[in-house]
C-alpha positions in Angstrom: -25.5 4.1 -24.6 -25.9 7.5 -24.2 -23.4 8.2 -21.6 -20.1 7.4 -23.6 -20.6 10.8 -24.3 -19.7 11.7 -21.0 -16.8 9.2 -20.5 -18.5 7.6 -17.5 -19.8 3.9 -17.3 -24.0 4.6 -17.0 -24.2 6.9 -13.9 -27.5 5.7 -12.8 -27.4 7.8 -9.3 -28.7 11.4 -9.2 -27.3 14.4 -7.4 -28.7 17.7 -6.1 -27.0 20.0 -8.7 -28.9 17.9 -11.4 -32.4 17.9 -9.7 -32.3 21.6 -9.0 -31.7 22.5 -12.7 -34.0 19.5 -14.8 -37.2 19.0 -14.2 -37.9 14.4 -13.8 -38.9 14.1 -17.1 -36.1 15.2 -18.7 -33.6 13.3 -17.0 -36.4 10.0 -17.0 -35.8 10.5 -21.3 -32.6 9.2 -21.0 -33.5 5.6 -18.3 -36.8 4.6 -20.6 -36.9 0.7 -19.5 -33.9 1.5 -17.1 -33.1 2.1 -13.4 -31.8 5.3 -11.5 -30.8 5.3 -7.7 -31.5 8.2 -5.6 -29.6 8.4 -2.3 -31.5 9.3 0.7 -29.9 11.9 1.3 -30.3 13.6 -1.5 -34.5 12.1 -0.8 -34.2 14.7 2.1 -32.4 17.4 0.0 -35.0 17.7 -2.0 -37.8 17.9 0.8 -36.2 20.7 2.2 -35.5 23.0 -0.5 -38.3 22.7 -2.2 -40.6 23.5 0.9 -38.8 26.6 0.8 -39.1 27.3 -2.9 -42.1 29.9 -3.8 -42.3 28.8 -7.4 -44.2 26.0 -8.3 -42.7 24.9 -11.8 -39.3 25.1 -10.3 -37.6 21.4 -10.8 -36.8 20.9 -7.2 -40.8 21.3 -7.0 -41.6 18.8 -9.6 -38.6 16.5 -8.4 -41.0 16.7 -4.6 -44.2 16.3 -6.5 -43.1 13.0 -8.8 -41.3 11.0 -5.6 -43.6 12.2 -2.4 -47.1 12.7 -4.0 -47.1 10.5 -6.9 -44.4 7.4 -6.1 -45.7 8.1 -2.3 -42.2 6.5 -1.0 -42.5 8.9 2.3 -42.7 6.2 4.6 -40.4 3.6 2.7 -37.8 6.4 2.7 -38.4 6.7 6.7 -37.9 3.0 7.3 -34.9 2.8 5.5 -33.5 5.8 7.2 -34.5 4.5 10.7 -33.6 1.0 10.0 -30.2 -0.2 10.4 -30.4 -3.3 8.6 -31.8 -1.8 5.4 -29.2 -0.4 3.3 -31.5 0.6 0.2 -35.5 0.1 -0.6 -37.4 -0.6 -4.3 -37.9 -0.9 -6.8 -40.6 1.8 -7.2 -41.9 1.8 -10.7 -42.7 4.5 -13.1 -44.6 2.8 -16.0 -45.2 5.7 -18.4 -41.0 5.1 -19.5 -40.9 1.5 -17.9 -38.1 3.0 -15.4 -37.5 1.4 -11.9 -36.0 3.7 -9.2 -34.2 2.6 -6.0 -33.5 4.5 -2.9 -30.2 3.4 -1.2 -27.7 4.7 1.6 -25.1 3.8 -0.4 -22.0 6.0 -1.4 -21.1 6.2 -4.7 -17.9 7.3 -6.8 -18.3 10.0 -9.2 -18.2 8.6 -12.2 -21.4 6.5 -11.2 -23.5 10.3 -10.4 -25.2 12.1 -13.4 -24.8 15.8 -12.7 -26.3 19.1 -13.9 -23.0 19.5 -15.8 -23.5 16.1 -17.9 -26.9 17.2 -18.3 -26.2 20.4 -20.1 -23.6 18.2 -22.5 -26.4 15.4 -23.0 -29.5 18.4 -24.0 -26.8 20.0 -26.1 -26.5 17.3 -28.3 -29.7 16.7 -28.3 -31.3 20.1 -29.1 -31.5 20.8 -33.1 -28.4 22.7 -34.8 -30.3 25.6 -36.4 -28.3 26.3 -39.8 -25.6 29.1 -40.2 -27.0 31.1 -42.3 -24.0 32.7 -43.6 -22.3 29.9 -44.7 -25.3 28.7 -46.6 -25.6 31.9 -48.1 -21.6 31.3 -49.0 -22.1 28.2 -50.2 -24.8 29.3 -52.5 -22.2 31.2 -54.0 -19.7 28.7 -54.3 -21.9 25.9 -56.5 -20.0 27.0 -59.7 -16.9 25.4 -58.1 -14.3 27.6 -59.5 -10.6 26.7 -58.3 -9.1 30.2 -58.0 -9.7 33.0 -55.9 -9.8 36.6 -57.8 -8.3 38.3 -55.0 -6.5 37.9 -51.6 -10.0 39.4 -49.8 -11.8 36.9 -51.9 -9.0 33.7 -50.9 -9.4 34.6 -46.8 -13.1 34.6 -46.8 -13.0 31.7 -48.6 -10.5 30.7 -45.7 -12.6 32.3 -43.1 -15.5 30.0 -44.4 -13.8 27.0 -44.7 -12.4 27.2 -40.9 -16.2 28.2 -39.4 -17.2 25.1 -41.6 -15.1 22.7 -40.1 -15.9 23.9 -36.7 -19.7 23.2 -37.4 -18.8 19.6 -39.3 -17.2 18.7 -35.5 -20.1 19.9 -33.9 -22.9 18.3 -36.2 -21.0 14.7 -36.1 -21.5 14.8 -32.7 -24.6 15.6 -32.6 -25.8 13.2 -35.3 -24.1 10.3 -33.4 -26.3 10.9 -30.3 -29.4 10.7 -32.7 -28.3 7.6 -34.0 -27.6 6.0 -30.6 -30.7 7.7 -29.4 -32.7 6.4 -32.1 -31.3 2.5 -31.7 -32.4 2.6 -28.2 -36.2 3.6 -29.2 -36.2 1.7 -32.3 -34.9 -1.6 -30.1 -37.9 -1.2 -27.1 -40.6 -0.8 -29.6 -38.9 -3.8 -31.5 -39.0 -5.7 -28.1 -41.7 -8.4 -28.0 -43.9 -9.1 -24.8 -41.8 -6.0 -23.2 -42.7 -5.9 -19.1 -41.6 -4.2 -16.5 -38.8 -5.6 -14.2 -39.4 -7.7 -11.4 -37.7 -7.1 -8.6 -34.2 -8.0 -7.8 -34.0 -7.4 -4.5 -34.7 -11.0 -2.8 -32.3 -11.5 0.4 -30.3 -14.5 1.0 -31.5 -16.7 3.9 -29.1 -17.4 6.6 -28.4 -21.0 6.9 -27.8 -22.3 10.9 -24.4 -23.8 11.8 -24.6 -27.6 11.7 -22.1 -27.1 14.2 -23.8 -25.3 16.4 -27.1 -27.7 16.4 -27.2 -30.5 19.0 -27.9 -34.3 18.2 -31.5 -35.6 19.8 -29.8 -37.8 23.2 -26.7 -36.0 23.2 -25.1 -35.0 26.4 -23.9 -31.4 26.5 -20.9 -30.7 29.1 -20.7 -27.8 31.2 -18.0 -26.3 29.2 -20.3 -26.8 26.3 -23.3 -25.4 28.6 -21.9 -22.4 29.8 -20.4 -21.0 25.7 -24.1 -21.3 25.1 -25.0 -18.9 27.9 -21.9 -17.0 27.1 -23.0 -16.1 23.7 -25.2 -13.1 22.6 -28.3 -14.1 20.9 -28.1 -11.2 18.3 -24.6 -10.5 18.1 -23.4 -10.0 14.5 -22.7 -13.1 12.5 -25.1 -14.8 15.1 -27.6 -17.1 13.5 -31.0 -14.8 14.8 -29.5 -11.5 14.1 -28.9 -13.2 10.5 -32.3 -14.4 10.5 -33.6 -10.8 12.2 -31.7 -9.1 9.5 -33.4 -11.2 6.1 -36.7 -11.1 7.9 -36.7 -7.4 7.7 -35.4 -6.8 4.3 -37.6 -9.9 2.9 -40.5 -7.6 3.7 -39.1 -5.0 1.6 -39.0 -7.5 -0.8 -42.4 -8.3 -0.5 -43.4 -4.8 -0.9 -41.6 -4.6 -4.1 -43.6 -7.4 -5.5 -46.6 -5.9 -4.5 -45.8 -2.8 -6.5 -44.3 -5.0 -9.5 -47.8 -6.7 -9.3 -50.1 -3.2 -9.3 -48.1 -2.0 -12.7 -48.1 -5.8 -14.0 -51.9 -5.6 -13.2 -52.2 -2.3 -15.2 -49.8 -3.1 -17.9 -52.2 -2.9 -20.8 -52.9 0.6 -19.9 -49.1 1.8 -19.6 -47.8 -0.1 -22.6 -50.0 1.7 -25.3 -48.6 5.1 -23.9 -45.1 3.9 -23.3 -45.1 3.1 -27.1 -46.5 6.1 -28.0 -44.0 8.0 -26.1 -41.3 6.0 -28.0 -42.7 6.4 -31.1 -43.0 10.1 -30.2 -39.2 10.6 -29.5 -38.1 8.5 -32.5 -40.2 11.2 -35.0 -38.4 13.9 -33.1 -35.4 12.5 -33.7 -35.6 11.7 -37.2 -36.5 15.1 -38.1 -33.7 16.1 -36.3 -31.5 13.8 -37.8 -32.9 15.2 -41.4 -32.3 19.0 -40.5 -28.7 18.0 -38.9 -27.9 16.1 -42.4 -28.9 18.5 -44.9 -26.7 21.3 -43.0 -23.8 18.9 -43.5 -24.2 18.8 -47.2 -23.5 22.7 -47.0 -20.7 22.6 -44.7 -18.9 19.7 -46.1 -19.9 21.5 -50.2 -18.1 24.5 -48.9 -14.6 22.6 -47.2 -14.8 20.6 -50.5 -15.0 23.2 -53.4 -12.5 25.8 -51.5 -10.1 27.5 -53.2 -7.7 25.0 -50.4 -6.2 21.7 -51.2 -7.8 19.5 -49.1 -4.3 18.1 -48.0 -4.3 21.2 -46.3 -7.8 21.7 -44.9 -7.6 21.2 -40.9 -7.9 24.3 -38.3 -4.2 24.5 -37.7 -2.9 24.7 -41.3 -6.0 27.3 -42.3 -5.4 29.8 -39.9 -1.9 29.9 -40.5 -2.7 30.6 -43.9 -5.2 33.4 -43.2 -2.2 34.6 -41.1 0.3 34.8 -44.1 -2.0 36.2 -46.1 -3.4 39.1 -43.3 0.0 39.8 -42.7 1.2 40.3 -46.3 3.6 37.4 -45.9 1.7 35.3 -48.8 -0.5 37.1 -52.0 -1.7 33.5 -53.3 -2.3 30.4 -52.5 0.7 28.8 -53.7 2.6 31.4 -51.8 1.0 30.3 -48.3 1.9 26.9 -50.0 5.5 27.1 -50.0 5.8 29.5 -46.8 3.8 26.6 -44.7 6.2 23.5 -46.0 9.5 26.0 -45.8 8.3 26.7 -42.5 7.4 23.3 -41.7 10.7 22.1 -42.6 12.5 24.5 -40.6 10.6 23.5 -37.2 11.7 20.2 -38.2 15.4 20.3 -38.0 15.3 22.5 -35.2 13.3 19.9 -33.0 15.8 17.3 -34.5 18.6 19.9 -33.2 17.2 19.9 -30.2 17.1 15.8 -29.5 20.6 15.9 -30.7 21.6 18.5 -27.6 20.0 16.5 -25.5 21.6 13.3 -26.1 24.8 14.9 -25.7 24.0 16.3 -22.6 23.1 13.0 -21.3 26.3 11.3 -23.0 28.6 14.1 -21.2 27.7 13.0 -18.1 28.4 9.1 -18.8 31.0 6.9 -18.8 34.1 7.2 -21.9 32.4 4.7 -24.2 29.7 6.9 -23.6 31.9 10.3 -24.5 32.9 8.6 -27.8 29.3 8.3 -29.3 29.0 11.7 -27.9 31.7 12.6 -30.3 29.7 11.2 -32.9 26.8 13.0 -32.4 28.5 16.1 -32.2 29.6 15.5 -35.9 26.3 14.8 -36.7 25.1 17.7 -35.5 28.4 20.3 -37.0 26.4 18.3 -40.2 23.3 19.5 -39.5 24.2 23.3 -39.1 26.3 23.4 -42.2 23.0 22.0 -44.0 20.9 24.8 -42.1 23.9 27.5 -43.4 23.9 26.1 -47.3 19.6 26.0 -47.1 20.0 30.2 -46.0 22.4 30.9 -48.6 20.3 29.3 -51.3 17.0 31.0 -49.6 
């Protein structure tokens, strides 16, 4: 939900730019009844630096604080690393947001990784828009809603206005579509009935011996037969005891996970009052946010509407082109940036028709005589076209 802001598909695994710049909670906002996955060695990453960091409100601190001293997965994280056959342990559980976190080996493509980078997009959007106070101050003086400008200073600050407008509108949309998406996602978990934590989804699959393989009770077994047997490595991969080896180790990890998913199950009616609160917390944040963020577009959009601009011509390219006319003395008025924008306009027209036209007999030139003939008919179409451009400057 959030991430489409990002164009990536629910990164749910950390990196080390993104721990050494946000402190747990912050990036814990955004997976409230959600999962992260933090590889291990990034687990080991964070150890490190953070032993050699003096300062104790740093975020690699608190990043070492939340996983080692208060999730406690030290030893878990040294069994996995040790142990071949485990390629991730979890989940541990962090009731307070009713997130789940996994620790896994596994390599993961980028788009998959929520970085510093994204981070400073997602805070962005989520930190209020203070109001330009000029262009409310502009737009106080704009209610009357006259239609012409006294003056050409008057018309490019009303230009200037209408541009720095626009460029907040783009910036406020945004930002009031990560509210609303932020607010669904608080609004839907306190809306959730009999919300719980989630169990863990980790359960291995139990090998299942080759029928093949077993012997019949009174069966006689040939040499041949006798000798494969001895032949055959007891815990060679694919083997049914290294299979069986193999799920009795990670169905222990399993069993741990339960036994954590029964301690917060246990505790539930302590962490789900302050997991709603929380929620409830975020969602009056955001809804004053969402206020502020509104009322400022009421005074952007009120000054892009009542300019002294059409509003078929009210987009960033076609404004500042006008400001340039009239800068430049090549337009007085509006009308006059007007009709030097559409002359103008035309003009670019027929030269990028022109220039399709030399390319197609380019290519034609180089083809076969049927070929040469529609060439020939191009070229009169375009001895057409330069006689129009000839009678437009003699009329101009």
């Amino acid at each position: 939900m959030f991430f489409s802001f990002l164009q990536k598909d629910d990164p749910h695994f950390l990196d080390l730019s993104l721990v050494v710049n946000y402190e747990p909670r912050q990036v814990i906002f955004y997976y409230y009844s959600s999962f992260l996955k933090i590889p291990l060695d990034l687990c080991q990453e964070i150890r490190e630096i953070a032993g050699e960091e003096g300062n104790p409100d740093a975020p690699i601190r608190k990043w070492s604080d939340f996983l080692f001293d208060d999730l406690k997965v030290s030893t878990d994280l040294e069994n996995l690393q040790n142990n071949e056959f485990l390629e991730g342990v979890g989940p541990f559980y962090y009731p307070l947001s009713n997130t789940r976190l996994y620790f896994v080996k596994t390599n993961i493509s980028e788009s998959g990784i929520l970085t510093g980078h994204d981070m400073d997009i997602m805070q962005g959007l989520n930190a209020e828009y203070p109001l330009n106070s000029e262009l409310a101050a502009y737009q106080k003086t704009r209610k009357s809603g006259k239609k012409t400008a006294r003056n050409e200073g008057e018309l490019i600050r009303d230009i200037t206005m209408c541009l720095a407008s626009l460029r907040e509108v783009e910036k406020i949309n945004r930002h009031i579509n990560f509210l609303n998406k932020h607010l669904q996602n608080r609004y839907a978990l306190v809306e959730t009935m009999e919300l719980l934590p989630g169990e863990p989804d980790s359960l291995p699959e139990k090998p299942r011996k080759d029928e093949s393989e077993a012997s019949s009770a009174g069966t006689l077994i040939s040499l041949n037969g006798l000798l494969g047997r001895r032949r055959k490595a007891p815990d060679r991969p694919g083997n049914f005891n290294h299979d069986m080896k193999v799920y009795i180790i990670r169905y222990r990890e399993y069993e741990k996970a339960c036994d954590r998913y029964k301690a917060v199950l246990e505790n539930w009616s302590t962490f789900y009052p302050e997991f709603l609160a929380l929620c409830n917390k975020d969602i009056a944040s955001a809804e004053g946010k969402l206020r502020q963020a509104q009322a400022s577009l009421h005074i952007y959009n009120s000054i892009i509407v009542r300019s002294f601009v059409n509003s078929t011509y009210q987009d960033t390219r076609t404004l500042s082109t006008f400001r340039y006319y009239l800068e430049t003395g090549r337009a007085h008025s509006i009308q006059d940036c007007m009709n030097l924008f559409e002359e103008e306009s035309r003009w670019s027209e027929i030269k990028a028709s022109q220039e399709r036209i030399e390319n197609t007999i380019h290519f034609l030139q180089h083809g076969t005589d049927n070929q040469r003939t529609a060439g020939e008919q191009v070229d009169q179409l375009l001895k057409r076209g330069k006689a129009y451009e000839e009678a437009a400057a003699t009329k101009g």
